[in-house]
C-alpha positions in Angstrom: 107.0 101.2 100.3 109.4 103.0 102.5 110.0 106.8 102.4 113.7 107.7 101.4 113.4 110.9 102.7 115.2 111.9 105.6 113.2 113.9 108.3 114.2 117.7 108.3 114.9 118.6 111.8 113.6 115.3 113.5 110.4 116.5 113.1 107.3 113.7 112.3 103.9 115.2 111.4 101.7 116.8 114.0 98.9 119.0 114.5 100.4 122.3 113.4 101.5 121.0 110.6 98.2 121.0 109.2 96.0 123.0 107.2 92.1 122.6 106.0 90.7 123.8 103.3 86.9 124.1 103.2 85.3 124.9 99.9 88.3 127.0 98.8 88.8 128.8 102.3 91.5 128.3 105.0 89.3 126.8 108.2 91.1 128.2 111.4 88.6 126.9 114.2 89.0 123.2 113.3 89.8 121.0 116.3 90.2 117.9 115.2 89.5 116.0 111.7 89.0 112.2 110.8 88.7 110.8 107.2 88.9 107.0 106.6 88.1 104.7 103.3 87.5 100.6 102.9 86.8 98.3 100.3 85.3 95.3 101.0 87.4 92.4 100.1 86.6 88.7 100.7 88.8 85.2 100.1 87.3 83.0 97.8 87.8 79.0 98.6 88.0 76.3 96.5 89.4 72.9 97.2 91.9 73.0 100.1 91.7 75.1 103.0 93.6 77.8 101.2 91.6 80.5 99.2 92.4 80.7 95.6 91.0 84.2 94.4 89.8 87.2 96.3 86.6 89.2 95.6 85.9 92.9 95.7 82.9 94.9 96.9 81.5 98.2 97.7 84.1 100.9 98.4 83.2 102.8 101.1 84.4 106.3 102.9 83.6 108.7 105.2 84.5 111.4 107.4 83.9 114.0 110.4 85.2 117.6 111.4 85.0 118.9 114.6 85.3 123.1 114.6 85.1 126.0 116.5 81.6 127.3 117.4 82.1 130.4 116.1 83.4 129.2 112.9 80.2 126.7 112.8 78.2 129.9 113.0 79.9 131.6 110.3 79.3 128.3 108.0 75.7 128.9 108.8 75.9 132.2 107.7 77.2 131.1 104.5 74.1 128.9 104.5 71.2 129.8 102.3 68.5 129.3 105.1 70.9 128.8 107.8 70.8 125.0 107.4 74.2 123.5 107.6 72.9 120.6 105.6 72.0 122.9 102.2 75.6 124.6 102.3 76.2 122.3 99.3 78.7 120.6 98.1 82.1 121.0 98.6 85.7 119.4 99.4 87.8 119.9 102.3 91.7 119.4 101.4 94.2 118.7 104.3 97.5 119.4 103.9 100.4 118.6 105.9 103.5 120.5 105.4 106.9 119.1 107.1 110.0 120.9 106.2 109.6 120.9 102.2 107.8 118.2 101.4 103.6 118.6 101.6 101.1 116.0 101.6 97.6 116.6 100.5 94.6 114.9 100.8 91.4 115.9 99.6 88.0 114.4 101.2 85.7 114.8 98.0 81.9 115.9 97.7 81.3 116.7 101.1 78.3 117.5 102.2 77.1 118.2 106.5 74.2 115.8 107.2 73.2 117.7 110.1 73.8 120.5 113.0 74.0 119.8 116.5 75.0 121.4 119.6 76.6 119.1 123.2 77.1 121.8 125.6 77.5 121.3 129.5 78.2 123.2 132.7 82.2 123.9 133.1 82.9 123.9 129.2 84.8 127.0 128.6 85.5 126.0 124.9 82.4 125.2 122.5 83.0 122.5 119.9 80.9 121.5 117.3 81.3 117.7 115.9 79.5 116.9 112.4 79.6 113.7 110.3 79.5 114.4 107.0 78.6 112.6 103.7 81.4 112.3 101.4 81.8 110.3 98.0 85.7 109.3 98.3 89.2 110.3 99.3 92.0 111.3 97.6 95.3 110.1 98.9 97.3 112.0 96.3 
């Protein structure tokens, strides 16, 4: 369905128009987020080469946040035994802001299935990539 709206400015969606909400609190040291959902949907056939209904499976989603290592060790901190992976549950919302208009997404029941570190010689920056568990997204 196409968007009536007009830009304001020119201006598309972009990086810094983002924020990220993690369990209630502004995350600053996120670098990059990825969120994605799927049903599984298959054609049904019937007589003909043509398929005549369509059937519906599992819905499925999942995500990943890549953050700061500083703000990683702060989540640990937050940790009861400084496992990322008992932090709990919690949702991350994503908002993007252009001009007036905001969209907001919220990845819900999010929960870090583990803690890693990929450091190598030369980095000057220290990211920290985690998959998490999620139960689904909302678009709205």
């Amino acid at each position: 369905m196409p968007n009536n709206v007009p830009l304001i400015n020119g201006k598309a969606y972009g990086w810094s128009n983002i924020t990220i909400i993690l369990a209630g609190a502004p995350l600053i040291g996120v670098t990059a987020i990825n969120y994605d959902d799927e049903t599984e949907k298959e054609n049904g056939y019937g007589s003909g080469q043509m398929p005549i209904d369509r059937g519906e499976g599992n819905y499925k989603a999942q995500a990943s946040i890549t953050i700061r290592a500083g703000e990683n060790e702060a989540l640990i901190d937050k940790a009861p035994d400084g496992r990322l992976q008992n932090l709990g549950v919690f949702d991350i919302i994503v908002q993007y802001l252009v001009g007036t208009r905001r969209i907001k997404h919220t990845i819900r029941n999010c929960e870090f299935t583990g803690n890693k570190r990929d450091v190598k010689q030369g980095d000057k920056i220290i990211d920290v990539e985690h998959t998490l568990i999620i139960s689904h997204i909302d678009w709205k």
